[in-house]
Gaussian input, Z-matrix of N, CA and C with variables (Angstrom, degrees):
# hf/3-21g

backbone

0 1
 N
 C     1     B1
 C     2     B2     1     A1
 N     3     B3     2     A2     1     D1
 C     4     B4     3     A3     2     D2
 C     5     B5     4     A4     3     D3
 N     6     B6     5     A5     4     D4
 C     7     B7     6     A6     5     D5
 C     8     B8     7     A7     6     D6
 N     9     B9     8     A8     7     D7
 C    10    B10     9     A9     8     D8
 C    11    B11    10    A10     9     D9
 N    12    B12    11    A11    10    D10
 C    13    B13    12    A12    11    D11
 C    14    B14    13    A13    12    D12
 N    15    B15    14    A14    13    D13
 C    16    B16    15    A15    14    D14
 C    17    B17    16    A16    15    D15
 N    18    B18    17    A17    16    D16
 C    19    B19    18    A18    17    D17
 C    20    B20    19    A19    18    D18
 N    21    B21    20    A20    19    D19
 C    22    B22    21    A21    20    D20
 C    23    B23    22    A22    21    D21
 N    24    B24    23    A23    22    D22
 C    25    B25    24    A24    23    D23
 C    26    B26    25    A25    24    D24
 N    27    B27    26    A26    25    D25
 C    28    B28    27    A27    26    D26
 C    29    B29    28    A28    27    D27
 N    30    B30    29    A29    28    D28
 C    31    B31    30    A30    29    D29
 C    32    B32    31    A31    30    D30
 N    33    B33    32    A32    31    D31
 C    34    B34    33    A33    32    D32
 C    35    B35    34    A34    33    D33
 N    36    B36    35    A35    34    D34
 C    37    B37    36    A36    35    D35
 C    38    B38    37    A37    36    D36
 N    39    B39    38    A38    37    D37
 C    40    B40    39    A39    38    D38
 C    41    B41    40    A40    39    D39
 N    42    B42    41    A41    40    D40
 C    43    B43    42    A42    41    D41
 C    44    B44    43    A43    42    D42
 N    45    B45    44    A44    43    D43
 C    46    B46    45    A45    44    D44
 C    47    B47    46    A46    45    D45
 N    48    B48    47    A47    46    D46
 C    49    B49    48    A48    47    D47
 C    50    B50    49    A49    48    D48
 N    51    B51    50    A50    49    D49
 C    52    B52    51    A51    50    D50
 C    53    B53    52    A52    51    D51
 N    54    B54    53    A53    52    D52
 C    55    B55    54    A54    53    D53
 C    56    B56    55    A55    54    D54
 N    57    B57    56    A56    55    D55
 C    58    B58    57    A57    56    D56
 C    59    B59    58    A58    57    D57
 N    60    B60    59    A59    58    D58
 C    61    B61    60    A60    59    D59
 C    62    B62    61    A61    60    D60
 N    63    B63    62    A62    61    D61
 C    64    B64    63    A63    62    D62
 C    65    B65    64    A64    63    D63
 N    66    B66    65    A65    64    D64
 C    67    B67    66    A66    65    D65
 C    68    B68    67    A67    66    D66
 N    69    B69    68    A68    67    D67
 C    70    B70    69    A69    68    D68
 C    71    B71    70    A70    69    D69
 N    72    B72    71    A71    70    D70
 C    73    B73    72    A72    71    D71
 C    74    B74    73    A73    72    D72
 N    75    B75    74    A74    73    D73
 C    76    B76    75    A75    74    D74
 C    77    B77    76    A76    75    D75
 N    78    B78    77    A77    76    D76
 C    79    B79    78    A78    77    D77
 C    80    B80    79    A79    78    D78
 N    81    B81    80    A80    79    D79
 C    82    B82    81    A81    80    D80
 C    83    B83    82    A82    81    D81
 N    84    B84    83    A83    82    D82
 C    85    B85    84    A84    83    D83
 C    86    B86    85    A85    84    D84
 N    87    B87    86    A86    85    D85
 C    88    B88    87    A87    86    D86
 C    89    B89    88    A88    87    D87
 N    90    B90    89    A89    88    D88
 C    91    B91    90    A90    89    D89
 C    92    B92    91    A91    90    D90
 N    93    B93    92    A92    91    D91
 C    94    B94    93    A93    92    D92
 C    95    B95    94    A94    93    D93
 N    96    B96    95    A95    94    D94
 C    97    B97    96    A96    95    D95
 C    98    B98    97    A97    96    D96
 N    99    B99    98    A98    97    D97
 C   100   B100    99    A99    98    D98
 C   101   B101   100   A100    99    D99
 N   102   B102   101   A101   100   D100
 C   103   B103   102   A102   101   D101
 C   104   B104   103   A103   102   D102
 N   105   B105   104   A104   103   D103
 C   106   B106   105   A105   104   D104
 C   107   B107   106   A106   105   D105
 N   108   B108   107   A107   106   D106
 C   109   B109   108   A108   107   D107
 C   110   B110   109   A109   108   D108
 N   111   B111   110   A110   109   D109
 C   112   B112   111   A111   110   D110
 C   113   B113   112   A112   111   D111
 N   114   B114   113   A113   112   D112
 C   115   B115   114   A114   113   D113
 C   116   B116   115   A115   114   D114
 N   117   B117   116   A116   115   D115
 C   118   B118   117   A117   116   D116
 C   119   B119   118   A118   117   D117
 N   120   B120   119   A119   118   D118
 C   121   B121   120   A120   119   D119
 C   122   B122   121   A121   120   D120
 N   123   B123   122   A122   121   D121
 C   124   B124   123   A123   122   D122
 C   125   B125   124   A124   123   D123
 N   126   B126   125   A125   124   D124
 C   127   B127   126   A126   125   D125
 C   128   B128   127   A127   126   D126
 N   129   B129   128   A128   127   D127
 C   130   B130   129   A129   128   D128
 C   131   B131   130   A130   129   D129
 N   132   B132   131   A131   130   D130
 C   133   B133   132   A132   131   D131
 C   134   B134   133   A133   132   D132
 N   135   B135   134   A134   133   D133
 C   136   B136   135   A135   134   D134
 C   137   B137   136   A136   135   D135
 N   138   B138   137   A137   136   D136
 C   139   B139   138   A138   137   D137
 C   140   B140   139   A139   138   D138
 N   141   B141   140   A140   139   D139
 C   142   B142   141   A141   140   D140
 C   143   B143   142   A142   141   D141
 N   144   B144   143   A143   142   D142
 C   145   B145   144   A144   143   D143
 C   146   B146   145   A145   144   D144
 N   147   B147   146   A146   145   D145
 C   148   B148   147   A147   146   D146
 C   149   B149   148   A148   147   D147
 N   150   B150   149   A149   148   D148
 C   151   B151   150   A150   149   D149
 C   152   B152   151   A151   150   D150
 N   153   B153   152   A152   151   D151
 C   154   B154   153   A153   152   D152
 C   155   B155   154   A154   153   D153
 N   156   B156   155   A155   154   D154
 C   157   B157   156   A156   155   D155
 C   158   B158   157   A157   156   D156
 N   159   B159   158   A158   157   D157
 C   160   B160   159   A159   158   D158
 C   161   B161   160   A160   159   D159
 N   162   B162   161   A161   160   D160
 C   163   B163   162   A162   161   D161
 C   164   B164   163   A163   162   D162
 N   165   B165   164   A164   163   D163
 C   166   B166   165   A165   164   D164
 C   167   B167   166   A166   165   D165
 N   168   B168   167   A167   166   D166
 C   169   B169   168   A168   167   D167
 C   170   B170   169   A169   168   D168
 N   171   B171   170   A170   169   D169
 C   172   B172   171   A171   170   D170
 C   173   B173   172   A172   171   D171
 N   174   B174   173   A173   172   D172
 C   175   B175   174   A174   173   D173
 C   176   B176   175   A175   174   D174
 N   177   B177   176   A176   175   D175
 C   178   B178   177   A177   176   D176
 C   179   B179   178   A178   177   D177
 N   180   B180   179   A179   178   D178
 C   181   B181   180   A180   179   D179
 C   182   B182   181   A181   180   D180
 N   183   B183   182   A182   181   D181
 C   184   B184   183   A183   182   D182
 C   185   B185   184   A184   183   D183
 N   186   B186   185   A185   184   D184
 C   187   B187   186   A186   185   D185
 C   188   B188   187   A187   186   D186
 N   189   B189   188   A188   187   D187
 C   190   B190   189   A189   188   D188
 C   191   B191   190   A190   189   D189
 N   192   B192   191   A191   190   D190
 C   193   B193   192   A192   191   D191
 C   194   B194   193   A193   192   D192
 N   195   B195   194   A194   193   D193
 C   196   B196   195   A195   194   D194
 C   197   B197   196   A196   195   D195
 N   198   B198   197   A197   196   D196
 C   199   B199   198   A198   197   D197
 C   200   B200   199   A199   198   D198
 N   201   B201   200   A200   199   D199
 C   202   B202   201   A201   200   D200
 C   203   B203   202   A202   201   D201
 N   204   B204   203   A203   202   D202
 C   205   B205   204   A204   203   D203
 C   206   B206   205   A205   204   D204
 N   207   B207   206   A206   205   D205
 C   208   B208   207   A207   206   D206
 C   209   B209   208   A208   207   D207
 N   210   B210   209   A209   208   D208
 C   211   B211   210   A210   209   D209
 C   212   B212   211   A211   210   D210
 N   213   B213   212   A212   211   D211
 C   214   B214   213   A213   212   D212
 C   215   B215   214   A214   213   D213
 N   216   B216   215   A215   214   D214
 C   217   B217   216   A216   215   D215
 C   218   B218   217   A217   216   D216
 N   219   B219   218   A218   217   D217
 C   220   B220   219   A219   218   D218
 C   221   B221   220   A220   219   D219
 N   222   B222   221   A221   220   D220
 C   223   B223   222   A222   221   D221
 C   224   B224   223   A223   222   D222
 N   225   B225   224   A224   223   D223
 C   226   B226   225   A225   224   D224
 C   227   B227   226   A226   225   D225
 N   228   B228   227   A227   226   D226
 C   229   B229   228   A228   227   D227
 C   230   B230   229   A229   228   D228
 N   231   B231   230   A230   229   D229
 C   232   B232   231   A231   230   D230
 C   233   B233   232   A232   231   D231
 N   234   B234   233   A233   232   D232
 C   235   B235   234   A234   233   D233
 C   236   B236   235   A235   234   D234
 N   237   B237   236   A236   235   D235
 C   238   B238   237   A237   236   D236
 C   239   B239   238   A238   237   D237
 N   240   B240   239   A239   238   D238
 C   241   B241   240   A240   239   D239
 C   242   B242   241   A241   240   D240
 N   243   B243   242   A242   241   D241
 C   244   B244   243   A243   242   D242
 C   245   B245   244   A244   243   D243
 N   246   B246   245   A245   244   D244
 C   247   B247   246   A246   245   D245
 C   248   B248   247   A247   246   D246
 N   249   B249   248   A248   247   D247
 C   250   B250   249   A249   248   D248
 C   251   B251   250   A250   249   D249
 N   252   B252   251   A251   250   D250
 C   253   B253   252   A252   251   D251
 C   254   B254   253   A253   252   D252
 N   255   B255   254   A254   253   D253
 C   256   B256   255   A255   254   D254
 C   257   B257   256   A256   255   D255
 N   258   B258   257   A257   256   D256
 C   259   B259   258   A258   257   D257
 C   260   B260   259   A259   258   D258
 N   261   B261   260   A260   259   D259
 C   262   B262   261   A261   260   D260
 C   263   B263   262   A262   261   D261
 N   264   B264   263   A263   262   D262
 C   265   B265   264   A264   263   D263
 C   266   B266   265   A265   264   D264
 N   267   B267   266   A266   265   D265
 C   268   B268   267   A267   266   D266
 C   269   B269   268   A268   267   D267
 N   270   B270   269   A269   268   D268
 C   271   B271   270   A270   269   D269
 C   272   B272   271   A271   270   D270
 N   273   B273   272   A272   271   D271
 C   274   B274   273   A273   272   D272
 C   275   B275   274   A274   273   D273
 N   276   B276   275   A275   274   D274
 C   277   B277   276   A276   275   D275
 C   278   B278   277   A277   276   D276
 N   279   B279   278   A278   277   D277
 C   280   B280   279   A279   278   D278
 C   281   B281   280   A280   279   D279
 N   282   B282   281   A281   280   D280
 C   283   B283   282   A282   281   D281
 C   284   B284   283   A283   282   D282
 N   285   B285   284   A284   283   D283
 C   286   B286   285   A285   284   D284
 C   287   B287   286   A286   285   D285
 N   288   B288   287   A287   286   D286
 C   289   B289   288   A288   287   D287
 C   290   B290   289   A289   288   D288
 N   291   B291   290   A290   289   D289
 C   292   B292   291   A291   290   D290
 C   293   B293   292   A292   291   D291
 N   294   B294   293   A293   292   D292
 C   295   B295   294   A294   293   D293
 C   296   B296   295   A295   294   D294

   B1=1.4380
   B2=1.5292
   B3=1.4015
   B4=1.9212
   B5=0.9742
   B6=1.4639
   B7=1.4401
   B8=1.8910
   B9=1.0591
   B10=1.3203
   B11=1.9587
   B12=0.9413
   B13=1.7306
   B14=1.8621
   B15=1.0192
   B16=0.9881
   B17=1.8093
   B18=1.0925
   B19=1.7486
   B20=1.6037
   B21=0.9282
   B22=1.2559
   B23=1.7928
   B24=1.5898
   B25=1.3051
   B26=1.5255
   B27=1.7594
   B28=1.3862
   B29=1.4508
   B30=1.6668
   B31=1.6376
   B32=1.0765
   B33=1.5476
   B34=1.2729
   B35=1.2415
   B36=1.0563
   B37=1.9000
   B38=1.6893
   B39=0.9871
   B40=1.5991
   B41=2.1257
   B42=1.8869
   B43=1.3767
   B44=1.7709
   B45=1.1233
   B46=1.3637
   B47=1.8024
   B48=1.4768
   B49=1.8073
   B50=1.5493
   B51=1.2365
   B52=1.5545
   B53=1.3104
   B54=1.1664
   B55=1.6462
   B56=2.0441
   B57=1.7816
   B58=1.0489
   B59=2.1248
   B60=1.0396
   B61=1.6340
   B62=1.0976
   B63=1.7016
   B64=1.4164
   B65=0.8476
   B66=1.1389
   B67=1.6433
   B68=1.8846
   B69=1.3168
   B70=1.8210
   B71=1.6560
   B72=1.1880
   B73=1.5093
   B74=1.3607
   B75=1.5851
   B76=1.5797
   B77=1.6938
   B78=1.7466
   B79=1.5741
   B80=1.9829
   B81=1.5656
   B82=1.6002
   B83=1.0359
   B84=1.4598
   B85=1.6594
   B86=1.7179
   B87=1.2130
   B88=1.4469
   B89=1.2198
   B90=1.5696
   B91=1.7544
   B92=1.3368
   B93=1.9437
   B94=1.3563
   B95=1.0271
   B96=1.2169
   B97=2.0093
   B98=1.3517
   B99=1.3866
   B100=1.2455
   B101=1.4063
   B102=1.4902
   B103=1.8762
   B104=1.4575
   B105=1.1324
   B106=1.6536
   B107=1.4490
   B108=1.1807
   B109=1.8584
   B110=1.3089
   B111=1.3282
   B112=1.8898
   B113=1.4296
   B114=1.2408
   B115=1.8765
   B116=1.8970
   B117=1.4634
   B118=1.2737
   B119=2.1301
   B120=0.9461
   B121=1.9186
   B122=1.6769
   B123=1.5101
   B124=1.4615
   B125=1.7287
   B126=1.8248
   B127=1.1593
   B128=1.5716
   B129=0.9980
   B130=1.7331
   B131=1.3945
   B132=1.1596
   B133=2.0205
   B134=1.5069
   B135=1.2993
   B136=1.4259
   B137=2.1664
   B138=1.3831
   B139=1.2541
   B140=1.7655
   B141=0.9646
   B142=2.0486
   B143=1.5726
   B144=0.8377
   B145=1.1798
   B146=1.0554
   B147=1.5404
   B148=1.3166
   B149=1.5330
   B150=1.1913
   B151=1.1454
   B152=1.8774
   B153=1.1339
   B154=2.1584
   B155=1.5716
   B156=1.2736
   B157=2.2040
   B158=1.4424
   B159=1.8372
   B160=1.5870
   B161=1.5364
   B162=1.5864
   B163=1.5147
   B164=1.4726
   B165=1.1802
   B166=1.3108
   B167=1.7463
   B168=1.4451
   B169=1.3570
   B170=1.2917
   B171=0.9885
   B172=1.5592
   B173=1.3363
   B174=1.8327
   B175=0.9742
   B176=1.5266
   B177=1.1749
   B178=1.5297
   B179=1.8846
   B180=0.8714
   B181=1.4470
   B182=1.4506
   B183=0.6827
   B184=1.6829
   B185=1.9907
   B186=1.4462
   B187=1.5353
   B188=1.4544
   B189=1.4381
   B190=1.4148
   B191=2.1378
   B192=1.4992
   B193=1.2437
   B194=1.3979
   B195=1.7802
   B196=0.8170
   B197=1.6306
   B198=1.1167
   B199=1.5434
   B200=1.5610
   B201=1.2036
   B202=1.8501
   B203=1.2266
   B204=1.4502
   B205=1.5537
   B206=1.3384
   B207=1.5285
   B208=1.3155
   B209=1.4143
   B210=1.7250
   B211=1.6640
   B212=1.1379
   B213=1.3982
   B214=1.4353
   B215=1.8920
   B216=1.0649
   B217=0.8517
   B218=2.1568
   B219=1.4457
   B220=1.3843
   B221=1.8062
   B222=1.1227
   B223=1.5776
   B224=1.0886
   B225=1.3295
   B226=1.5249
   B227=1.4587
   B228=1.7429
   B229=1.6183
   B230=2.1717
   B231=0.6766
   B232=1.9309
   B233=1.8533
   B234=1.7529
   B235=2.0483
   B236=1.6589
   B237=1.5721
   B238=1.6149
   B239=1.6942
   B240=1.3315
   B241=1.4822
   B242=1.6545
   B243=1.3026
   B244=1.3136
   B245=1.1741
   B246=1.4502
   B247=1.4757
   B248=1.3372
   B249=1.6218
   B250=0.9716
   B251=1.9661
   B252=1.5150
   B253=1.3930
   B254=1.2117
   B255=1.6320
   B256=1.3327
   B257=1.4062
   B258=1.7962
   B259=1.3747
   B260=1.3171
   B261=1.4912
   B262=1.3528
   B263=1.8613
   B264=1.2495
   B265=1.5127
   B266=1.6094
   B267=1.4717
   B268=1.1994
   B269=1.4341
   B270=1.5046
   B271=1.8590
   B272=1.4349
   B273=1.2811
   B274=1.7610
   B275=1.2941
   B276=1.7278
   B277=1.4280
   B278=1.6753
   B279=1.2277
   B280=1.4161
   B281=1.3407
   B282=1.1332
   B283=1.8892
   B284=1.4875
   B285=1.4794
   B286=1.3591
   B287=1.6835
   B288=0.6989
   B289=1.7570
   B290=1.6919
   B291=1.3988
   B292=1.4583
   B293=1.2587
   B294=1.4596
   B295=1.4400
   B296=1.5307
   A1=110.10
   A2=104.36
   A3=91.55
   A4=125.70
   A5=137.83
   A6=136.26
   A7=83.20
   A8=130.05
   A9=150.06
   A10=115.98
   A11=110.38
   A12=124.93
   A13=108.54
   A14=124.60
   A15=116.81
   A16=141.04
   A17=120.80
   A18=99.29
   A19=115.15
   A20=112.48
   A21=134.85
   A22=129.14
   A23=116.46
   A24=92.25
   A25=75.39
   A26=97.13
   A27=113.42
   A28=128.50
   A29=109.12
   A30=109.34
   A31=93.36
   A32=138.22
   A33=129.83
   A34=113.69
   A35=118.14
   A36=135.89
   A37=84.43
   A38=135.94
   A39=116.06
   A40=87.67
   A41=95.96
   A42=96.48
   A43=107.22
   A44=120.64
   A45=107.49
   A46=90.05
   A47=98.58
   A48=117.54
   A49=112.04
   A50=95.78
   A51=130.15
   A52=107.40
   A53=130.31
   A54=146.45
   A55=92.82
   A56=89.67
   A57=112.85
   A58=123.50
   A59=105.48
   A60=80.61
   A61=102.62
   A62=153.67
   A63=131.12
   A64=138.01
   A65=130.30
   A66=126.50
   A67=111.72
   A68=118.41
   A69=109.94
   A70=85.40
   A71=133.54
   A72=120.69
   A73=126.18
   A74=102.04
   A75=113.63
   A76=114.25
   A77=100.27
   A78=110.12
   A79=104.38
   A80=105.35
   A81=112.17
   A82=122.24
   A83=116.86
   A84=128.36
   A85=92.23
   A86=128.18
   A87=135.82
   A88=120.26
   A89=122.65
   A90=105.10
   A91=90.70
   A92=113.59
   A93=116.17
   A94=103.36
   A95=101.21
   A96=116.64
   A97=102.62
   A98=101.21
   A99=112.28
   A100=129.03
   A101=118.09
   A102=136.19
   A103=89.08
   A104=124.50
   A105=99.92
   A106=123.13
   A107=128.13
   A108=135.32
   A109=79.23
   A110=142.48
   A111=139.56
   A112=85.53
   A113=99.44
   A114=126.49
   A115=96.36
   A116=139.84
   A117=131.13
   A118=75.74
   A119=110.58
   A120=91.19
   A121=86.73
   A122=109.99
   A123=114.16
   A124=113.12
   A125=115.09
   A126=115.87
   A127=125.29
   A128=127.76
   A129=144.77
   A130=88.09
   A131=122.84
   A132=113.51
   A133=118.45
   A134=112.90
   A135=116.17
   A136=87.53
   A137=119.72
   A138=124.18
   A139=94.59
   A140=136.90
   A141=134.79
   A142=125.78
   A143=128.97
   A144=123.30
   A145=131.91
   A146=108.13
   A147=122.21
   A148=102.44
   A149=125.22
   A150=92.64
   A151=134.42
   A152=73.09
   A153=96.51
   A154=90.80
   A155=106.71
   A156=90.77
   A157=120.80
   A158=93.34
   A159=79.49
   A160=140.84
   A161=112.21
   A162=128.55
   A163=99.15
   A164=130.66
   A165=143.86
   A166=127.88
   A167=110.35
   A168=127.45
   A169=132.06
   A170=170.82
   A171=162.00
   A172=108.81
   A173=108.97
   A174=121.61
   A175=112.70
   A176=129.35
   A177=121.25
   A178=88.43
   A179=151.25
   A180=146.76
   A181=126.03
   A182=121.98
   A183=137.38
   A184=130.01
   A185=87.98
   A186=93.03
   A187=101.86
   A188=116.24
   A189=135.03
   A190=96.91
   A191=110.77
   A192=117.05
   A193=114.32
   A194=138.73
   A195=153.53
   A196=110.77
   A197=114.95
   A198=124.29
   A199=107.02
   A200=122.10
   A201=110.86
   A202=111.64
   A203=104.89
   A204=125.30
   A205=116.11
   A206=109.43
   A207=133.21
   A208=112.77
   A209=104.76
   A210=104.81
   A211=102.85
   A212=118.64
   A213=127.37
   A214=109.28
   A215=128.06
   A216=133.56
   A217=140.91
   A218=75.59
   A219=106.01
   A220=92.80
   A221=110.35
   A222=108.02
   A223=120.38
   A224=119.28
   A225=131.41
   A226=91.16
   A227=119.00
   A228=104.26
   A229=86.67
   A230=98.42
   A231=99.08
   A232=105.83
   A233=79.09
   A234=84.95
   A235=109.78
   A236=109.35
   A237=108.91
   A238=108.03
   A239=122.70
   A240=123.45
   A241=130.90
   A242=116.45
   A243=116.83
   A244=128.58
   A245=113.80
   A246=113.81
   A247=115.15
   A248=123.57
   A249=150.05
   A250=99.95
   A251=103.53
   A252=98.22
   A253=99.24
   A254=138.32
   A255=127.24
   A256=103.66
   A257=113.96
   A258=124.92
   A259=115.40
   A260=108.63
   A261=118.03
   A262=115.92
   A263=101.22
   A264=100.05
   A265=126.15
   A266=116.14
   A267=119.02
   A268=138.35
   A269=90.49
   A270=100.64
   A271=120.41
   A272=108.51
   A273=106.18
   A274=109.90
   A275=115.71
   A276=108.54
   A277=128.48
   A278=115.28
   A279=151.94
   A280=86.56
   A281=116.87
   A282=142.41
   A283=82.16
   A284=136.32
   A285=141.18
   A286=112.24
   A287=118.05
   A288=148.12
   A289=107.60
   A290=110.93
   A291=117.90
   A292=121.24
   A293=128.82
   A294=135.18
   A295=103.27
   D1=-96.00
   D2=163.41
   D3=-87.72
   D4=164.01
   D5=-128.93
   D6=-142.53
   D7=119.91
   D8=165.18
   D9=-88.46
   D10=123.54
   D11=175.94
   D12=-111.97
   D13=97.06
   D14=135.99
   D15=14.97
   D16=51.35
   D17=-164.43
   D18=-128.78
   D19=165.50
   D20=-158.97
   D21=-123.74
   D22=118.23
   D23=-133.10
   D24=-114.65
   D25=136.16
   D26=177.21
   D27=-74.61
   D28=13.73
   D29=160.40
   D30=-102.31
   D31=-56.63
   D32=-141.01
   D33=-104.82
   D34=-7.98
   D35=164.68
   D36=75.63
   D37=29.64
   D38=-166.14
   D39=-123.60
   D40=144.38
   D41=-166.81
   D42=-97.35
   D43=148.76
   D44=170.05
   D45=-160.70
   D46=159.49
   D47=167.31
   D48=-85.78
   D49=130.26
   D50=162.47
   D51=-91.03
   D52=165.93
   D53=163.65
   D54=-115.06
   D55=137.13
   D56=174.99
   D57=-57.69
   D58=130.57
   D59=-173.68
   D60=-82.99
   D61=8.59
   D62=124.73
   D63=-84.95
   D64=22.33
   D65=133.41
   D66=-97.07
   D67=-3.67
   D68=162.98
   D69=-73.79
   D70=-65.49
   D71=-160.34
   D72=-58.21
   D73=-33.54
   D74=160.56
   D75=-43.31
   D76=-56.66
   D77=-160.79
   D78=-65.55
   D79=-37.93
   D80=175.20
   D81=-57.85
   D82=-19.39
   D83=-165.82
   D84=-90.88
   D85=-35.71
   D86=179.03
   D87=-97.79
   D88=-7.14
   D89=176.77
   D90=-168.65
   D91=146.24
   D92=165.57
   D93=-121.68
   D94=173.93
   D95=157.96
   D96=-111.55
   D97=163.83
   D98=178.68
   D99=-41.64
   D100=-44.08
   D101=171.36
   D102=-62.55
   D103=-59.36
   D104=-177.56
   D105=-58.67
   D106=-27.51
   D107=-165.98
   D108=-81.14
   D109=-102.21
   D110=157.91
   D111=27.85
   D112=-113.15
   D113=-155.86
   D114=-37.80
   D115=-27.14
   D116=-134.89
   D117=-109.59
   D118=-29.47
   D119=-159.23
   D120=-152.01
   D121=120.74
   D122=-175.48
   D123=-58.99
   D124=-40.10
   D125=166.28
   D126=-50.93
   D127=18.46
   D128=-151.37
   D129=-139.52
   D130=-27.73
   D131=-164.82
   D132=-44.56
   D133=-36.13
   D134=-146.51
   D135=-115.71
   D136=14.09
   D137=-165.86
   D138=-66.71
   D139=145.49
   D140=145.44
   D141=-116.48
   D142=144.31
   D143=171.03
   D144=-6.14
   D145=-57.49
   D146=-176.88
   D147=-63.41
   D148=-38.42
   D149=-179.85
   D150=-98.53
   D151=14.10
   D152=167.53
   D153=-79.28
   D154=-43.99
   D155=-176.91
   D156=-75.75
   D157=-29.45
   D158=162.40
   D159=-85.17
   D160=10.01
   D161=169.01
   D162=-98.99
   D163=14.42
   D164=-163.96
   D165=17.61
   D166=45.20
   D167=127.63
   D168=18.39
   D169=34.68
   D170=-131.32
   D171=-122.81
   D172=111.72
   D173=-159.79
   D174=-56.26
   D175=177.47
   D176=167.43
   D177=-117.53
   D178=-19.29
   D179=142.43
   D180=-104.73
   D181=120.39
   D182=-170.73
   D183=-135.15
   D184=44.74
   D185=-166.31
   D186=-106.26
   D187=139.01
   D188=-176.70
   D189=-53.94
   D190=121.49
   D191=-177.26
   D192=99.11
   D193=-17.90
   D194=-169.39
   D195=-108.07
   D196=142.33
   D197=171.36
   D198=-66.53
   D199=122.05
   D200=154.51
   D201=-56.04
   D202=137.55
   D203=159.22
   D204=-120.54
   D205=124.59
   D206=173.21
   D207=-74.67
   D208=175.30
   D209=158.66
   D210=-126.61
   D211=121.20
   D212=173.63
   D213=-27.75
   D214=-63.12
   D215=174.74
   D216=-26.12
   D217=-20.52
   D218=-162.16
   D219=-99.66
   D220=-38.32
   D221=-178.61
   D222=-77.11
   D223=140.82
   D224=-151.42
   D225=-84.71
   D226=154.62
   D227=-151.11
   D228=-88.77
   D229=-2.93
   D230=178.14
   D231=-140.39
   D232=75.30
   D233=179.53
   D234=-71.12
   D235=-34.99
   D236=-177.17
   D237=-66.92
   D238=-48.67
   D239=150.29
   D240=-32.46
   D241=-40.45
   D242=163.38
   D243=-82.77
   D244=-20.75
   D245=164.61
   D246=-67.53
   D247=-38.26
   D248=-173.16
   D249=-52.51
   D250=-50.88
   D251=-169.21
   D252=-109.46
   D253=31.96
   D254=152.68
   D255=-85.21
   D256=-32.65
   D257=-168.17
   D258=-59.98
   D259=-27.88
   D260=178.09
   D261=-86.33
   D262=-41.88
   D263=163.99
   D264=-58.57
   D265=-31.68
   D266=161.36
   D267=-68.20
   D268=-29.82
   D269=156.72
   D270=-74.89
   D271=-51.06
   D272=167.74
   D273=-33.14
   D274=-52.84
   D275=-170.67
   D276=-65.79
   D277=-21.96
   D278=-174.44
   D279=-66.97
   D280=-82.59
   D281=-165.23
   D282=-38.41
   D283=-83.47
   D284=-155.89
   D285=-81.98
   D286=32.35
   D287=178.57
   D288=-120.05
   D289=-54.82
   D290=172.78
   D291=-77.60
   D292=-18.22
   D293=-174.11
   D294=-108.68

């Protein structure tokens, strides 16, 4: 998935891995996290978790300390719109529950 180089840093002589920035652009083009869906489409700003589970979302990483990562692919192309009209189907149901 991401591609790691080897490098070596010419102040500190000390070696450590980087990830390649074509394979980070590769990996962005195929999966976000949540700060990216936010940052990627202003109508997305106010998006939370909760409501990626309630379009039912399933992370492809999900480890306690770790960011979830999605696959673009998987998100409905108008998620704030579908929340929008589950919210309303769930009130309809409410409404005809009480009557």
């Amino acid at each position: 998935m991401l591609e790691l180089r080897r490098m070596k840093s010419a102040m500190s002589r000390m070696t450590g891995f980087l990830v390649t920035l074509d394979s980070l652009s590769a990996f962005e083009k195929r999966y976000f996290s949540l700060g990216m869906l936010r940052g990627s489409n202003p109508v997305c700003k106010d998006l939370r978790l909760v409501d990626l589970d309630r379009l039912n979302l399933k992370p492809i990483i999900d480890k306690s300390g770790l960011r979830r990562i999605y696959k673009w692919r998987d998100l409905p192309t108008d998620p704030v719109g579908r929340l929008e009209a589950m919210a309303l189907e769930e009130a309809a149901q409410v409404e005809e529950e009480i009557q």
